[in-house]
C-alpha positions in Angstrom: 118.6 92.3 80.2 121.5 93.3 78.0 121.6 90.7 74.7 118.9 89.4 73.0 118.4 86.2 71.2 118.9 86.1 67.7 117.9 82.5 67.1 120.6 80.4 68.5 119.3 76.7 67.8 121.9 74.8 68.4 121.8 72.2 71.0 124.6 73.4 73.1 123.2 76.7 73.0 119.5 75.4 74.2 121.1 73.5 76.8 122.6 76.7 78.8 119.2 78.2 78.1 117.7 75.5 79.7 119.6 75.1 82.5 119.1 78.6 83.5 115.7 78.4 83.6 116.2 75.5 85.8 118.3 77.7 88.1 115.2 80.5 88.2 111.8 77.6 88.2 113.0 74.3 88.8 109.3 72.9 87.5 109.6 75.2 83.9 110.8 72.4 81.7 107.6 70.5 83.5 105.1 72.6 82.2 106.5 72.6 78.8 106.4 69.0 78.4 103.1 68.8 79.5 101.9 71.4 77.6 103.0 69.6 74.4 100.8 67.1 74.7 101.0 63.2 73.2 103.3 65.5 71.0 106.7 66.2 70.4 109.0 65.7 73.7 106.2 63.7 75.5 106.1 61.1 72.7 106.6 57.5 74.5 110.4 56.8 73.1 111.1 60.5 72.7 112.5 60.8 69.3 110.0 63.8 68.6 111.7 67.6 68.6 111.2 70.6 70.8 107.7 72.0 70.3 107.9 75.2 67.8 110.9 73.1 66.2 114.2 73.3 67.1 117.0 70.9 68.5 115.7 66.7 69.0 115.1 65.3 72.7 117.8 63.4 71.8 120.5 65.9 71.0 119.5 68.0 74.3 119.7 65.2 76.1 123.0 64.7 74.9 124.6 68.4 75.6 122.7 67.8 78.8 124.7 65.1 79.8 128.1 66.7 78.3 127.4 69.6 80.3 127.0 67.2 83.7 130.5 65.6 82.5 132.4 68.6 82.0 131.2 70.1 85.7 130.6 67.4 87.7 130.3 70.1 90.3 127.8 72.3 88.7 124.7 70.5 90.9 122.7 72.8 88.9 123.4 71.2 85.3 122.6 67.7 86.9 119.3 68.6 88.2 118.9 70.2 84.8 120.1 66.6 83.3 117.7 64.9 86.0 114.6 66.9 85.3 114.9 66.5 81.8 115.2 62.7 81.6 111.9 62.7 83.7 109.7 63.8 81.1 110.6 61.0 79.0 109.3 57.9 79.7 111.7 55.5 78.6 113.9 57.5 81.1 111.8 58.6 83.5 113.3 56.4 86.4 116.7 56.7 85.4 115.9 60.6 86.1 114.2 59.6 89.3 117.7 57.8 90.7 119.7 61.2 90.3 117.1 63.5 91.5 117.2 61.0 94.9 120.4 62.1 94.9 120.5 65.7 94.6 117.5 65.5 96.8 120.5 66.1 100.2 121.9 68.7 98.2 121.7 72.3 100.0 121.7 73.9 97.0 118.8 72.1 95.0 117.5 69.7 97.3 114.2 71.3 97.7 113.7 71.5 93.4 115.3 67.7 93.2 112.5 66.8 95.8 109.4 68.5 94.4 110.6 66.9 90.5 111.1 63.9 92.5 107.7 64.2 93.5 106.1 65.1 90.1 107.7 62.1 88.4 106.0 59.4 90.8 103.4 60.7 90.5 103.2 60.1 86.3 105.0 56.9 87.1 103.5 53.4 87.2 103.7 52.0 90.8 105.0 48.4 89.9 107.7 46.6 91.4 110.8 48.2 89.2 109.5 51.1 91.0 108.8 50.2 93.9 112.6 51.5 96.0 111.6 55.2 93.9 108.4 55.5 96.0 110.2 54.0 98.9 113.0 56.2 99.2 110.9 59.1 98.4 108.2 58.3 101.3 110.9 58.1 103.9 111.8 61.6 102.9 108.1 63.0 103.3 106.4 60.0 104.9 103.0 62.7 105.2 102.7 63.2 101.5 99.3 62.2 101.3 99.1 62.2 97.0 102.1 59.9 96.3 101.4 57.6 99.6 97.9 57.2 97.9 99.1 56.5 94.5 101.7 54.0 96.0 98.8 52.0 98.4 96.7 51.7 95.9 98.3 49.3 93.9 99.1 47.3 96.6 101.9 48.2 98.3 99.8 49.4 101.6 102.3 47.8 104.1 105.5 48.8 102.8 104.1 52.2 102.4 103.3 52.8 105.8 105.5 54.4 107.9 107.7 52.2 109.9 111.4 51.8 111.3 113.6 50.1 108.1 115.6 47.0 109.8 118.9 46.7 108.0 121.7 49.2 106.1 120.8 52.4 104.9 120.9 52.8 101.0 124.5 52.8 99.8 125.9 55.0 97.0 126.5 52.8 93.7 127.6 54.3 90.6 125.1 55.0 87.1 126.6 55.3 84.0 124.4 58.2 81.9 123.9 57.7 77.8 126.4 59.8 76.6 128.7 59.1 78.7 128.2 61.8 81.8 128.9 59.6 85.0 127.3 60.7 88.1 126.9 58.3 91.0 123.6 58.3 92.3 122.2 56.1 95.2 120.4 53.2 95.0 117.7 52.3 98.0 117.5 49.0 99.3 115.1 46.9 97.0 112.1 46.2 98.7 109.4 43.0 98.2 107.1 43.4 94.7 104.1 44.1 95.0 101.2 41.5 96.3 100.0 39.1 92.6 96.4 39.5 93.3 96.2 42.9 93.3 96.1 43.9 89.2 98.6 46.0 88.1 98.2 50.0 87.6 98.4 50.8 84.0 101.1 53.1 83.2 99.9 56.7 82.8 99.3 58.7 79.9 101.3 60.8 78.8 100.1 64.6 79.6 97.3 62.9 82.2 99.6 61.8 84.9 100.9 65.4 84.8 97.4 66.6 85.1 97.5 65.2 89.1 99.9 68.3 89.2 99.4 70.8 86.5 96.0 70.2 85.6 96.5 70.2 81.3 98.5 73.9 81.1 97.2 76.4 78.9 98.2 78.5 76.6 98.6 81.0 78.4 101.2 78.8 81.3 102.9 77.4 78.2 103.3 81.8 76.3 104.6 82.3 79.9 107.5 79.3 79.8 108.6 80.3 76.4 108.7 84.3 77.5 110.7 83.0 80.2 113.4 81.2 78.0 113.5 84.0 75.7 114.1 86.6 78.2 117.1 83.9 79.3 118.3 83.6 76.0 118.5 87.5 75.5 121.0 87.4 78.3 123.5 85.0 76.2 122.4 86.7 72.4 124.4 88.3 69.2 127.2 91.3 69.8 125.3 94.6 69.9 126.7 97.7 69.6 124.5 100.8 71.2 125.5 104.3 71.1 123.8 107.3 73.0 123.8 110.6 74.3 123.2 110.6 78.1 123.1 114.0 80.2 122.7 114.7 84.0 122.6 118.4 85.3 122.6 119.4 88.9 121.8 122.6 90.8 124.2 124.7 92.4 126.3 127.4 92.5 127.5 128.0 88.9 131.7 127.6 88.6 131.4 125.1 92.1 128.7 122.9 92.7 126.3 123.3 89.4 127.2 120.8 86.7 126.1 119.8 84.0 127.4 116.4 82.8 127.1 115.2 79.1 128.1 111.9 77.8 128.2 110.4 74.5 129.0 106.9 75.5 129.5 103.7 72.7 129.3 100.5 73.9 129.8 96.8 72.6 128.3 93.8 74.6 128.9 90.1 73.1 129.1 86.7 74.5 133.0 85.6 75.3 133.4 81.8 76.1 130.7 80.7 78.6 130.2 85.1 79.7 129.2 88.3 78.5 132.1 90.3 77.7 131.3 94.6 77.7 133.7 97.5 76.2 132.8 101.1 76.2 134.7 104.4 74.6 132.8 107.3 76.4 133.3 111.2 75.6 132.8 113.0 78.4 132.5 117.2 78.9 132.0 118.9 82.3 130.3 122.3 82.2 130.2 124.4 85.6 129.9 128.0 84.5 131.7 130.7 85.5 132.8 131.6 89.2 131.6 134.7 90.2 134.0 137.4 90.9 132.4 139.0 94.1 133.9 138.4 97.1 131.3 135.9 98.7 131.6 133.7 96.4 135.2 133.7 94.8 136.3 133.8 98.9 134.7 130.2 99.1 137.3 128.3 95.7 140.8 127.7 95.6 142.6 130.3 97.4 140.0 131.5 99.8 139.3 134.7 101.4 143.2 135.7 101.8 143.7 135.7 97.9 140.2 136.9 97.3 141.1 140.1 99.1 144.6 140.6 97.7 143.6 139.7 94.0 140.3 141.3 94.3 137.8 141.0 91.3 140.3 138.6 88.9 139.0 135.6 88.0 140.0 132.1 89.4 139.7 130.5 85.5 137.3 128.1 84.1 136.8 124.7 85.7 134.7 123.5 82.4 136.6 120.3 81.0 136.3 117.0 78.8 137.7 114.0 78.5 137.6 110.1 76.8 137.2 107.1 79.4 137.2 103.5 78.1 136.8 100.5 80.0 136.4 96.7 79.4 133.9 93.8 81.8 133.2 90.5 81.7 131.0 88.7 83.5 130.3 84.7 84.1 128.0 83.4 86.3 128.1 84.8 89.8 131.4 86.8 88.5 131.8 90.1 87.3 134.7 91.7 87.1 135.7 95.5 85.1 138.6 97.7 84.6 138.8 101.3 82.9 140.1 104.9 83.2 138.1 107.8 84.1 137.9 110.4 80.9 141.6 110.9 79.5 142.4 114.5 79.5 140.8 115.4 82.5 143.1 117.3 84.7 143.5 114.3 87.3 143.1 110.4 85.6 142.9 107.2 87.5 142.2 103.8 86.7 138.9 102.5 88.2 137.8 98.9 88.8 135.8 96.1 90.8 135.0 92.9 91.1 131.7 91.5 92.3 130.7 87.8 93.6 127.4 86.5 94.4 127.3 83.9 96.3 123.8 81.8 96.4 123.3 80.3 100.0 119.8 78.6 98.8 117.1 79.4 96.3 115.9 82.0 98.3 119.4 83.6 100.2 122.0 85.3 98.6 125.1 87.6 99.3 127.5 89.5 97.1 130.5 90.4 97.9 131.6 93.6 95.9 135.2 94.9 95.8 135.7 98.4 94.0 137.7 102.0 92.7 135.4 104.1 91.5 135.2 108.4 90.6 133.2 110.3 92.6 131.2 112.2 90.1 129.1 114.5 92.0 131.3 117.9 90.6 134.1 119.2 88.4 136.4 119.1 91.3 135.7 115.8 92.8 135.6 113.8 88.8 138.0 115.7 87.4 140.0 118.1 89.4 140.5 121.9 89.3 142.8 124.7 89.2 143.1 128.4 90.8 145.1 130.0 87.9 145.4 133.2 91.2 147.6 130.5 92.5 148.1 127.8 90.5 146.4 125.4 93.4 145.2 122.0 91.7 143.4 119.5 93.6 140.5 117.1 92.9 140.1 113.6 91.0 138.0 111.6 94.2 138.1 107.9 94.1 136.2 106.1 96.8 138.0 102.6 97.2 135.9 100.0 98.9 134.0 96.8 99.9 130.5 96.0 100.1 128.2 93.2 101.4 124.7 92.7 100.0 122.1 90.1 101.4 119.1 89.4 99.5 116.5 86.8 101.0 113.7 86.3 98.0 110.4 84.3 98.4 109.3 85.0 94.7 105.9 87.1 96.0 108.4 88.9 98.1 111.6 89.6 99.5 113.6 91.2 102.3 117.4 93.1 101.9 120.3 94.9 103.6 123.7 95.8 102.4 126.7 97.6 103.8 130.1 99.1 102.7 132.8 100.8 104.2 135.1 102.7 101.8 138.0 105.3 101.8 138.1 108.8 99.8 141.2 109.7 98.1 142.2 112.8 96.2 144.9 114.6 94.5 145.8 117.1 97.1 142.3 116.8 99.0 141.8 115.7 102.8 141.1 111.8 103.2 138.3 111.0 104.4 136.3 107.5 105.4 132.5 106.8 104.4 130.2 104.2 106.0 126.8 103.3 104.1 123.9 100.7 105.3 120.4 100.2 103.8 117.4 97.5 104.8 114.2 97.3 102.9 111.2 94.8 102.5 109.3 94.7 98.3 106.4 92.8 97.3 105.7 91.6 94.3 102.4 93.0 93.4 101.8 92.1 90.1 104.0 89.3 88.1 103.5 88.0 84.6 105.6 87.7 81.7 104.4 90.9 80.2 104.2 93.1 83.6 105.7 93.8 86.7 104.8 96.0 89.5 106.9 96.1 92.8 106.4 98.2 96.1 108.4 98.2 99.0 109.7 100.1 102.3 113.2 101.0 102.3 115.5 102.8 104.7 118.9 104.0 103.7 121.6 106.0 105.5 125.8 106.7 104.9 128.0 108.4 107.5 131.2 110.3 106.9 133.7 111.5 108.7 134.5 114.3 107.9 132.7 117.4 105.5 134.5 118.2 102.3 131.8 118.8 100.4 133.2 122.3 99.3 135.2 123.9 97.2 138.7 125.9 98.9 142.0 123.9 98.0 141.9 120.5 100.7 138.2 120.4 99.9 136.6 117.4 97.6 133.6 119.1 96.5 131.2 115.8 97.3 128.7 115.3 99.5 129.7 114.0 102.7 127.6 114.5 106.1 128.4 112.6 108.9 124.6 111.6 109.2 122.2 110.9 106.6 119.0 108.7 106.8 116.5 108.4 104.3 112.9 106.5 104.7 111.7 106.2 101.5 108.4 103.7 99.8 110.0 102.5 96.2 107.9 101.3 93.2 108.8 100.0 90.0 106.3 99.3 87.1 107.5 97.7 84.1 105.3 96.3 80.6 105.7 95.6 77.5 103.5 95.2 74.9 104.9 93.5 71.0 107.9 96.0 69.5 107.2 98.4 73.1 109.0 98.0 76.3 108.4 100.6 78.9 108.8 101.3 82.6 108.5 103.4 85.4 109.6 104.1 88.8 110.0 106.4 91.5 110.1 106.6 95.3 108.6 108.8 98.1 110.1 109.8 101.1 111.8 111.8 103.8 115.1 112.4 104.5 117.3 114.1 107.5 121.1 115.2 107.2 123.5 116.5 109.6 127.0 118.4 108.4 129.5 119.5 111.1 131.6 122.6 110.5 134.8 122.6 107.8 137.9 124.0 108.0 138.1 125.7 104.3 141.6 124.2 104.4 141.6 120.9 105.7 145.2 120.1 104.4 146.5 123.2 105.3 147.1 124.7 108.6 149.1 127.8 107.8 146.6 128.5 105.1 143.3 127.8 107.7 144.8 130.1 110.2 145.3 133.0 107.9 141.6 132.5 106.6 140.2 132.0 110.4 136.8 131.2 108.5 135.0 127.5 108.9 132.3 126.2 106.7 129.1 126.4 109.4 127.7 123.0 110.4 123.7 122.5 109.2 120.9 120.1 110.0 118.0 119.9 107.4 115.2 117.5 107.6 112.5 117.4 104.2 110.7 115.4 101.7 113.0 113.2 99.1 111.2 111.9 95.6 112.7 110.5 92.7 111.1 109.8 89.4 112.1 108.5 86.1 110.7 106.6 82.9 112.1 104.8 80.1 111.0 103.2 76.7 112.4 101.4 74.2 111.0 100.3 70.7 111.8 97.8 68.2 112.4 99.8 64.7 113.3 97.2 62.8 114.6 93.3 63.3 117.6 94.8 64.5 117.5 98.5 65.4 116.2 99.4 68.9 115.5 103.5 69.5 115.2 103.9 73.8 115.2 107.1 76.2 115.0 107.4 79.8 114.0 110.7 81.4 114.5 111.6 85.2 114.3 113.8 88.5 115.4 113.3 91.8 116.2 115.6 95.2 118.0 113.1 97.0 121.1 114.1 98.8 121.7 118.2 99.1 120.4 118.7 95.3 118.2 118.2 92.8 119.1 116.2 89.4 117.9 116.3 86.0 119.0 113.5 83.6 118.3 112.3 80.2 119.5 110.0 77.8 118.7 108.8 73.9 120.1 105.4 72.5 120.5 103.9 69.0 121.2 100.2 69.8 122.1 97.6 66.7 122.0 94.2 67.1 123.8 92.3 64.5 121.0 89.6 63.9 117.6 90.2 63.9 115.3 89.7 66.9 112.0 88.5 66.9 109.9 87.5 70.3 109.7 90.1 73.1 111.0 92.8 74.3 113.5 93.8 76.9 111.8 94.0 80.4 113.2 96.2 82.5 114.0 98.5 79.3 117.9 97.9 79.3 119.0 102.0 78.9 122.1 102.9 78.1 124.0 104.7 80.9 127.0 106.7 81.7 130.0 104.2 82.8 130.3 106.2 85.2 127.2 106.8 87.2 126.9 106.0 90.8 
């Protein structure tokens, strides 16, 4: 969650809210109706407003329908228009016709269907209604609850299953109030119903509902408005957050130890119908000092030739800083992002992506992901370095690629895979081609609106192909075996509890990496055959963990204080990283909290 609601109540804005819970529960708006009571919304010619106050049936309605009209495509705003108008009901069938429908659409067929369903059954089984139940029966001709709400009054023989002589229903066109047109079809009318059977009095409102949500309590109706206000966060006031972030690493110090601090300040705020991000980010690099001894100084820049002729001086400091900036925006199932890695670092690219999801069904996704982005895993491969013995520089990694991600989610839980293929390009350093793939199963093991606690099996695994993970000029100073598979069990536990949002997660595991040898000059051949030396190849099987925990607390309507702490030995080291935030929002926030704790983080991180 990155923007929180700051009481947005106009109806435009409640309409978006609305439809994206739609999206996420296609039955929410259901159980909020319901819950109201004779009240409000459920009021027989719906003139009441929103429980808790806010915008008139009649004005969502209304943005409802402009939202249909201005993307007739969007199948999602219709069903949200369709749903609605079933909970009213003086429009009830009018609601019915479009969810019929949307009922063959692959996209929300299955949520047009069950609403379908949950109308009929708080709807009066006259003749007017008769092609509703109908139509719907041919659909599911073994749904026992509406079939026995349609016999019984009356309509036993053209309820029973049976071949339909004649057309098929023919699309006809409904003008919606407000002027959203949508054609919807309209089933073949069938015979009213026998005149000595008496007529079944309309329902109530709220007891027809009970057939499927048995009077919701409290507790079902705190959980709908959590939901909407954790969707409203998403599209909430500008907030500016500022924060120190730092990540240290083991190594050797001057080559692979680092010690990364950020002081990134960022701006979020909705732009048109997306969220539009900016972020200014100090950045300082700290390595330490290369040692001057022959076993180590042999293995940066110049190698072993220059370590023996220039024996005991100093290759320089490789500590540096640097400003990156960057700009996103993100709509829907688009993101896109372009920035700089830190200004004044010795190399500086521009880095990038753009990201697409793509939802198959309610339950199957993929995203497509195309990106340029630092690799940050030392001085030489973020920012570059220099041999003053020499005056070598080489460095500044970007890894250019594509990525596919396929997500099938059954709510209680899910299963995944991804895949990318990218290439590795430096200032003066080898090329070099990585492969990474990943599968994993989670289940959901607790989920309310106040707590979350996931567990899952995941295997993991890249392949490079070639070693530069060192540091002699050619090298890129990143980690890069040409096998590595991880086998890992993931959990994530998340709460929050009034001003408090907090969560933890970690994973368990083992992991197995192979290197092959390297050249300590992979550019350089005339340089390689003077050194004769090779980096030896290694195998090293262990134990991986990760763990970290974050918070974040509400100091006052709109100042938010968070911090995330965490370890990790994935990969060939072990990692340390903090950060502290200050986050103001420029209208005050009441309701709850942020869950998953939205940390700040470097721009940069992998």
């Amino acid at each position: 969650m990155n923007l929180r609601d700051r009481h947005r109540t106009t109806s435009d804005e409640t309409v978006v809210t609305l439809s994206m819970t739609f999206r996420r529960h296609p039955l929410l708006l259901g159980t909020l109706c319901a819950a109201a009571g004779s009240a409000a919304w459920a009021q027989a010619d719906c003139t009441g407003t929103a429980p808790a106050g806010g915008p008139s049936w009649q004005d969502v309605r209304h943005s409802l329908e402009q939202r249909a009209l201005e993307a007739p495509t969007d199948v999602h705003a219709r069903l949200a228009l369709a749903q609605y108008l079933t909970y009213c009901g003086a429009t009830r069938r009018d609601g019915i016709v479009q969810l019929s429908q949307l009922a063959h659409d692959r996209h929300v067929g299955p949520a047009a269907l069950d609403s379908w369903r949950q109308a009929l059954l708080w709807t009066e089984a006259d003749g007017p209604s008769a092609p509703l139940f109908e139509a719907y029966l041919r659909l599911r001709p073994n749904d026992r609850e509406v079939r026995t709400q349609w016999t019984g009054a009356g309509n036993a023989a053209a309820a029973a299953p049976q071949h339909q002589p004649g057309p098929p229903a023919s699309p006809a066109p409904a003008v919606l109030t407000g002027s959203a047109y949508l054609p919807v079809p309209v089933p073949v009318p069938v015979s009213a119903p026998r005149a000595d059977v008496p007529a079944v009095p309309a329902p109530v409102a709220g007891a027809a509902a009970g057939r499927i949500d048995e009077s919701p309590s409290r507790a079902q109706l705190r959980n709908l408005q959590t939901e909407i206000a954790d969707i409203q966060r998403e599209r909430g006031t500008p907030e500016l957050t500022a924060g120190l972030v730092v990540r240290s690493r083991s190594g050797e110090k001057g080559t692979s130890a680092l010690t990364d601090t950020e002081l990134p300040i960022q701006l979020r705020m909705d732009f048109g119908d997306g969220t539009l991000t900016a972020h200014l980010t100090p950045v300082s690099l700290h390595t330490g000092g290369i040692d001057t001894s022959y076993s180590t100084i042999s293995r940066f820049g110049g190698g072993p030739e220059v370590a023996t002729a220039q024996e005991g001086v100093s290759a320089g400091t490789q500590n540096t800083a640097g400003v990156g900036m960057g700009v996103g925006y993100e709509q829907g199932n688009l993101a896109v992002d372009i920035g700089t890695t830190p200004i004044g670092f010795r190399y500086t690219d521009v880095n990038g992506g753009v990201r697409y999801r793509v939802p198959v069904n309610e339950e199957f996704s993929f995203t497509m992901n195309l990106s340029r982005r630092a690799v940050n895993d030392s001085v030489l491969s973020f920012a570059g370095a220099r041999d003053v013995r020499t005056g070598q520089e080489w460095g500044g990694v970007s890894a250019n690629g594509a990525r596919l991600d396929a997500t099938y989610d059954r709510g209680s839980y899910g299963v995944y895979g991804y895949g990318s293929v990218a290439r590795l390009l430096g200032h003066n350093v080898a090329a070099n081609t990585r492969l990474e793939y990943g599968t994993g199963v989670y289940w959901r093991l607790v989920k309310q609106p106040d707590a979350s606690l996931t567990a899952g099996l995941a295997l993991s695994g890249m392949a490079f192909d070639r070693n530069l993970g060192y540091y002699t000029y050619g090298q890129g100073g990143y980690f890069s075996p040409q096998r590595f598979t991880s086998l890992g069990i993931p959990f994530d536990w998340q709460q929050r509890s009034g001003r408090l949002s907090y969560q933890l997660k970690g994973s368990l595991g083992v992991q197995h990496l192979r290197q092959d040898a390297s050249d300590y000059f992979p550019t350089d051949a005339t340089q390689q055959a003077a050194a004769a030396s090779v980096y030896e190849a290694q195998r090293k099987t262990g134990v991986s963990y990760g763990l970290s925990a974050a918070l974040e607390y509400q100091l006052a309507p709109q100042w938010f204080l968070g911090s995330r702490l965490g370890v990790d030995n994935s990969r060939n080291y072990r990692q340390y990283a903090g950060s502290v935030y200050l986050r103001y929002a420029f209208r005050a926030h009441e309701g709850p909290q942020a869950m998953p704790v939205d940390s700040v983080r470097s721009p940069y991180g992998n």
